[in-house]
Every structure is written in structure tokens, then in C-alpha cells.
N, CA, C and O atoms as CSV, one atom per row, in Angstrom:
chain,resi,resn,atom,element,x,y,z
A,1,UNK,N,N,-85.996,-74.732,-4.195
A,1,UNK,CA,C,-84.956,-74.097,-3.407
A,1,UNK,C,C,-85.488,-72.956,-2.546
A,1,UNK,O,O,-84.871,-72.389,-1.645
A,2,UNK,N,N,-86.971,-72.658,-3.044
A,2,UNK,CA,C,-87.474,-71.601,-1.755
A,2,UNK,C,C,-86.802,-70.478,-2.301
A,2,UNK,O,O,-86.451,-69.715,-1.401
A,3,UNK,N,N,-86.454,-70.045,-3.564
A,3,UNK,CA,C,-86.377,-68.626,-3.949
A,3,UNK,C,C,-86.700,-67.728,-3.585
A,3,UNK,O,O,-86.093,-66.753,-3.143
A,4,UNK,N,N,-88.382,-68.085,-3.818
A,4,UNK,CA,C,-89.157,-67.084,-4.028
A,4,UNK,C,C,-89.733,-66.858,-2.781
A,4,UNK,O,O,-90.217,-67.747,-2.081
A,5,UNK,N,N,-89.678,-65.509,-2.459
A,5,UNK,CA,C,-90.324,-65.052,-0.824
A,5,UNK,C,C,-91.356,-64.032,-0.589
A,5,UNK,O,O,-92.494,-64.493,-0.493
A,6,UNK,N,N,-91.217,-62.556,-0.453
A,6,UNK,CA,C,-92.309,-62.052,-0.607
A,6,UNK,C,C,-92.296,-61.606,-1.630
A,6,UNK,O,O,-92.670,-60.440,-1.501
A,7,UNK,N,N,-92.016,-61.885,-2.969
A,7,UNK,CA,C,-91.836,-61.181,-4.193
A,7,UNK,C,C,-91.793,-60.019,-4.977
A,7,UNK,O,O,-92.360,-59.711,-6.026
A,8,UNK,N,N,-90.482,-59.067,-3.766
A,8,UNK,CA,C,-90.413,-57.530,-4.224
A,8,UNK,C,C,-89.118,-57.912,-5.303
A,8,UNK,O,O,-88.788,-57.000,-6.062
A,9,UNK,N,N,-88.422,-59.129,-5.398
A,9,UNK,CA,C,-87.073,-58.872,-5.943
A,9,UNK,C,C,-87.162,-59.832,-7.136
A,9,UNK,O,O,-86.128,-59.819,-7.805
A,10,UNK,N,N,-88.156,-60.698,-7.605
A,10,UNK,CA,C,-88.137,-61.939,-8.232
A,10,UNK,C,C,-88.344,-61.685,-9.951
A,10,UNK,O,O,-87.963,-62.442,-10.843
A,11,UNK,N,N,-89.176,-60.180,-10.122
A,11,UNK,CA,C,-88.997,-60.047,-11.210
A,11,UNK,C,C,-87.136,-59.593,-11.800
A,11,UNK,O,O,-86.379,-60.127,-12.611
A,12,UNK,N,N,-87.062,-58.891,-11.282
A,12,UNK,CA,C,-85.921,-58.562,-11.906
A,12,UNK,C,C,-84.309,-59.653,-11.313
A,12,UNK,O,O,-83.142,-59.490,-11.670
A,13,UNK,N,N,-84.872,-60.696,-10.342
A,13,UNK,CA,C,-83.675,-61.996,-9.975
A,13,UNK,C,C,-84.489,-62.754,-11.274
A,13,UNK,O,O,-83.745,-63.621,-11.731
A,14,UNK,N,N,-85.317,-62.715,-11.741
A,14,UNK,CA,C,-85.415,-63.744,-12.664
A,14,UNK,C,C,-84.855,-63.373,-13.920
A,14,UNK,O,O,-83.871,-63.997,-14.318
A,15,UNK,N,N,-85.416,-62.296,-14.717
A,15,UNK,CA,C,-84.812,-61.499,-15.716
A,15,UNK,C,C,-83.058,-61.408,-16.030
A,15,UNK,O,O,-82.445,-61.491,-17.094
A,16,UNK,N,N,-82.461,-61.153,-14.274
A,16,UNK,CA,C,-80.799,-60.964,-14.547
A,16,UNK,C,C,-80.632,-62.695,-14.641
A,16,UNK,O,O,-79.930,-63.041,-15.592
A,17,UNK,N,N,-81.198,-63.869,-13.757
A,17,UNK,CA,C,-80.819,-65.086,-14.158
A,17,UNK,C,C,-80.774,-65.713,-15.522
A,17,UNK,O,O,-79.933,-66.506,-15.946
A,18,UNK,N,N,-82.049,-65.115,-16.265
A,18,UNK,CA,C,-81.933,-65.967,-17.526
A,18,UNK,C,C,-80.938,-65.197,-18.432
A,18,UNK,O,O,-80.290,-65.816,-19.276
A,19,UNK,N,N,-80.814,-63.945,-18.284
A,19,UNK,CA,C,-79.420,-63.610,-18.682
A,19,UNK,C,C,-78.208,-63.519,-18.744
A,19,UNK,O,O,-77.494,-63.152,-19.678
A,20,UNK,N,N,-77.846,-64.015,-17.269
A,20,UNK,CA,C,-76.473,-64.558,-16.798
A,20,UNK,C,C,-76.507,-65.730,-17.536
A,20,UNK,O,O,-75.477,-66.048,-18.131
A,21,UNK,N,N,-77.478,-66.426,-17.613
A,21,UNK,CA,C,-77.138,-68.536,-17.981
A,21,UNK,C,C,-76.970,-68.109,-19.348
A,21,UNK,O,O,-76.047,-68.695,-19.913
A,22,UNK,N,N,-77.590,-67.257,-20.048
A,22,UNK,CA,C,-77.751,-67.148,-21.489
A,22,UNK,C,C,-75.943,-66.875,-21.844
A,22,UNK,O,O,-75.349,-67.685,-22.555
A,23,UNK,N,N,-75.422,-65.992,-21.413
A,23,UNK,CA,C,-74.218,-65.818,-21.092
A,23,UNK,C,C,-72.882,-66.720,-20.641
A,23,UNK,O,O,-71.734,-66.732,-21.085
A,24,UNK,N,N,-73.460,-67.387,-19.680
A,24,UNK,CA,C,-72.501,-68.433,-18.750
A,24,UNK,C,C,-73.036,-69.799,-18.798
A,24,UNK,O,O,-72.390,-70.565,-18.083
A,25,UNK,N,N,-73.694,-70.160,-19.216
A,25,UNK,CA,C,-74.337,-71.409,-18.991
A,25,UNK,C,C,-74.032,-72.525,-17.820
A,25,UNK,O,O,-74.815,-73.384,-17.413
A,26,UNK,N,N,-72.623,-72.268,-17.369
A,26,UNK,CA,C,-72.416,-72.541,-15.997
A,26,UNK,C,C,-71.666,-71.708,-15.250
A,26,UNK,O,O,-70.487,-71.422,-15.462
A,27,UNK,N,N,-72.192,-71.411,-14.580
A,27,UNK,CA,C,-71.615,-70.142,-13.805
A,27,UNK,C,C,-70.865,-70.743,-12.449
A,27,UNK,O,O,-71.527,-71.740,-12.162
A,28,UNK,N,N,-70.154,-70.649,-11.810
A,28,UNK,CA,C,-69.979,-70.655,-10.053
A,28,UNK,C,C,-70.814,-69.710,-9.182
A,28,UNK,O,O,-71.626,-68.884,-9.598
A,29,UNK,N,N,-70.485,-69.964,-7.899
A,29,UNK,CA,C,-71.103,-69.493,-6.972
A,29,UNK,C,C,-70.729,-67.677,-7.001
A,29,UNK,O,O,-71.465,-66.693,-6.931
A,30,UNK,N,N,-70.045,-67.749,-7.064
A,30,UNK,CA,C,-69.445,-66.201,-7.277
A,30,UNK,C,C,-70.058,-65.191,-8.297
A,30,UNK,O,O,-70.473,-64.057,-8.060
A,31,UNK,N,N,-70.018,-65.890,-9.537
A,31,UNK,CA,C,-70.654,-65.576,-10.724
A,31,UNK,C,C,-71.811,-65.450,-10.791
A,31,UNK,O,O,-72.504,-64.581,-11.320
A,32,UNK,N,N,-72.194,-66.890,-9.902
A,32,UNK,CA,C,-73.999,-65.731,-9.884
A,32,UNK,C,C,-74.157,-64.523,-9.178
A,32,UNK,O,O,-74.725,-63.495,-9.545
A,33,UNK,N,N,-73.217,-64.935,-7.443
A,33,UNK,CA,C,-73.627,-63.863,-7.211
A,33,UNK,C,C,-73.220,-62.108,-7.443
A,33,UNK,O,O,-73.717,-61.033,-7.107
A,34,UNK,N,N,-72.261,-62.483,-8.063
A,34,UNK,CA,C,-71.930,-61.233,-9.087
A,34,UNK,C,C,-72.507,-60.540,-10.225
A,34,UNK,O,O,-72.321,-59.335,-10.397
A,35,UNK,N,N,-73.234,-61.294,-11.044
A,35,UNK,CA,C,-74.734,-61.345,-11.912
A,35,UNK,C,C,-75.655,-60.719,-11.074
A,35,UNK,O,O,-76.131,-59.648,-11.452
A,36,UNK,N,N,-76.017,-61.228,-9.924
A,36,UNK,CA,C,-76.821,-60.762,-9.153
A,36,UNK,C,C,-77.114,-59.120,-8.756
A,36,UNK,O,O,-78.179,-58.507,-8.676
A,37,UNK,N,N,-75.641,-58.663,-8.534
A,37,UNK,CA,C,-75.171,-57.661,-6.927
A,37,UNK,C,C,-75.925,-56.908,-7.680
A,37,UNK,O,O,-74.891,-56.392,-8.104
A,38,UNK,N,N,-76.991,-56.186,-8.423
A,38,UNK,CA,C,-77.373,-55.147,-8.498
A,38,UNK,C,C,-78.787,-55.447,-8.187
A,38,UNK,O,O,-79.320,-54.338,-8.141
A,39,UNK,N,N,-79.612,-56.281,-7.967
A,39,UNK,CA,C,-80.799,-56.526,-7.628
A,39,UNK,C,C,-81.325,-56.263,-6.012
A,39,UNK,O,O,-80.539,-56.736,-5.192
A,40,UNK,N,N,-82.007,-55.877,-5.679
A,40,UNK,CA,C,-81.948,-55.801,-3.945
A,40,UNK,C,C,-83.206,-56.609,-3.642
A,40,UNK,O,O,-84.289,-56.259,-4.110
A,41,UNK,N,N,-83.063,-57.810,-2.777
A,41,UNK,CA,C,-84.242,-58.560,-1.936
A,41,UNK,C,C,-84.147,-58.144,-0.227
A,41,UNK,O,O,-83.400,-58.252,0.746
A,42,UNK,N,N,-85.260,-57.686,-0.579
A,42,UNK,CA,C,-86.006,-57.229,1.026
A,42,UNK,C,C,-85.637,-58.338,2.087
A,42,UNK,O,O,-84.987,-58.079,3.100
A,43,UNK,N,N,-86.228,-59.915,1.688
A,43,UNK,CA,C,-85.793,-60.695,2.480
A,43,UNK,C,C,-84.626,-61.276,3.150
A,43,UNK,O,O,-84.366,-61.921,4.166
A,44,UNK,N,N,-83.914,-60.654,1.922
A,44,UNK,CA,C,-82.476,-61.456,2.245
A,44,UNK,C,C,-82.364,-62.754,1.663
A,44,UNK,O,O,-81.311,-63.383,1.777
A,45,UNK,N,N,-83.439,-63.259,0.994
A,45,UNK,CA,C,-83.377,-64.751,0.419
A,45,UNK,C,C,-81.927,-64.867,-0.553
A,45,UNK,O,O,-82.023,-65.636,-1.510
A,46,UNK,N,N,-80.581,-64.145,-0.364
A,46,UNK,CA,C,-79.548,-64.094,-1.231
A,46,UNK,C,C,-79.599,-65.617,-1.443
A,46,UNK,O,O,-80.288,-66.034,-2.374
A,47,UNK,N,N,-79.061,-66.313,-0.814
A,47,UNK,CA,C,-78.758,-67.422,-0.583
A,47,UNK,C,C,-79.180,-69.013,-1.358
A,47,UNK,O,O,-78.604,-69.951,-1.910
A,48,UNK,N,N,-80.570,-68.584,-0.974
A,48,UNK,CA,C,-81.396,-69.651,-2.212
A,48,UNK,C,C,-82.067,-69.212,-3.536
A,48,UNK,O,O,-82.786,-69.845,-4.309
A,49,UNK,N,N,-81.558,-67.772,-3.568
A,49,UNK,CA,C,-81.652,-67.558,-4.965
A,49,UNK,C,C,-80.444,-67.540,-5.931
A,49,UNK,O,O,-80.457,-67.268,-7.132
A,50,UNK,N,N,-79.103,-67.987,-4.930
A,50,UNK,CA,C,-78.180,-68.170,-6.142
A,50,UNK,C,C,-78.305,-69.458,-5.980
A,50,UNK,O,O,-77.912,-69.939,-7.042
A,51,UNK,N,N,-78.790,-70.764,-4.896
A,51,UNK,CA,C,-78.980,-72.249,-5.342
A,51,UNK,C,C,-79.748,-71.985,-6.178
A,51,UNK,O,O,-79.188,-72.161,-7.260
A,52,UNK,N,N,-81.249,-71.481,-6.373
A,52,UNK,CA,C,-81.638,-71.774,-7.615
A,52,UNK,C,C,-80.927,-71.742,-8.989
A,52,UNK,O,O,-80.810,-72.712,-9.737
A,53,UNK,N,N,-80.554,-70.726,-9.174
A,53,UNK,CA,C,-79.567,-70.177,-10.606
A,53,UNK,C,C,-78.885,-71.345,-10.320
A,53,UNK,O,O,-79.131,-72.091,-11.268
A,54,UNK,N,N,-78.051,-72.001,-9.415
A,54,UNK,CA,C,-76.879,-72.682,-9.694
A,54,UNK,C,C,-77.754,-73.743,-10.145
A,54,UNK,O,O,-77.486,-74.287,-11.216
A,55,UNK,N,N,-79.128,-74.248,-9.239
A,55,UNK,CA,C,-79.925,-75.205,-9.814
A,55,UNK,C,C,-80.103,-75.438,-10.987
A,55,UNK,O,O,-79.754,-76.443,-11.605
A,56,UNK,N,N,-80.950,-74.040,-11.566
A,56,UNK,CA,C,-81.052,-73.927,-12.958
A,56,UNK,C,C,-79.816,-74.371,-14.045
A,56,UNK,O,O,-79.969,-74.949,-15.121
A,57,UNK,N,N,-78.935,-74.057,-13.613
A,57,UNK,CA,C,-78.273,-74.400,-14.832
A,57,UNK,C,C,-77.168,-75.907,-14.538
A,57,UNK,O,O,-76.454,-76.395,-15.415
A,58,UNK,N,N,-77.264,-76.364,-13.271
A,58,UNK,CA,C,-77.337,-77.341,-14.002
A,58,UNK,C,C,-78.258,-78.431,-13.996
A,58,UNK,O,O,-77.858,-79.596,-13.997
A,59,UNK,N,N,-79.811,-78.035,-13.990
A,59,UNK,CA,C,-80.810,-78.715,-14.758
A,59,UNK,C,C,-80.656,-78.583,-16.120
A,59,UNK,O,O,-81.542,-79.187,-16.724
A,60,UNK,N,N,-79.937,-78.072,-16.764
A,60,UNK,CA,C,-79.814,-77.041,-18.425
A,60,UNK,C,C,-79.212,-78.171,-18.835
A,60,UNK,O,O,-79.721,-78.913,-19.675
A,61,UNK,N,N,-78.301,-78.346,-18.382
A,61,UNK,CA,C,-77.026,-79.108,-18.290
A,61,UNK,C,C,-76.908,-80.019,-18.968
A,61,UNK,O,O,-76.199,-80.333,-19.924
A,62,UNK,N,N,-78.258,-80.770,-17.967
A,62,UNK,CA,C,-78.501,-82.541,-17.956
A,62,UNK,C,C,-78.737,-82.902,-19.267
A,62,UNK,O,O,-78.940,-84.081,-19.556
């Protein structure tokens, strides 16, 4: 999904993701990005880092 970009934001988007799923195991679009709102990416990659999460879980899923 192209998450990952120049990697100022990925430690701590990864850290709040596996803790949101741990939590929600399926989340919506909202929900991640509400999980999210406290992390800040330089790039702006918002976008394909909540497809990933949404990815992630439901690869979990399957």
C-alpha cells in the first residue's frame, strides 16, 4: 500500500496500529483514522497508511 515513505512517522504509525487491531480487530475507516490523529507524518502519506491498517486487518481476518 506504499505506507511507508520517508520514515519520520512509521515507528510510532506502526506501534498505534498494532494497538488499535489489538483493540478493534476491525476497525472502519474512521477508526483508524481516529487511532491514528495523534501521530504526525511529514509526508502526508495519511491516506495509505490507514489502507494499510485497513489492509492489515483484514489480512487478520482471513
Amino acid at each position: 500500500n506504499h505506507a511507508l515513505q520517508c520514515g519520520y512517522c512509521t515507528p510510532g504509525m506502526i506501534m498505534q496500529s498494532i494497538d488499535l487491531l489489538k483493540e478493534n480487530p476491525s476497525p472502519a475507516e474512521q477508526e483508524v483514522r481516529d487511532g491514528l490523529e495523534g501521530n504526525l507524518c511529514r509526508c502526508t502519506g495519511y491516506q495509505n497508511i490507514v489502507k494499510a491498517v485497513l489492509s492489515a486487518a483484514e489480512g487478520a481476518s482471513a
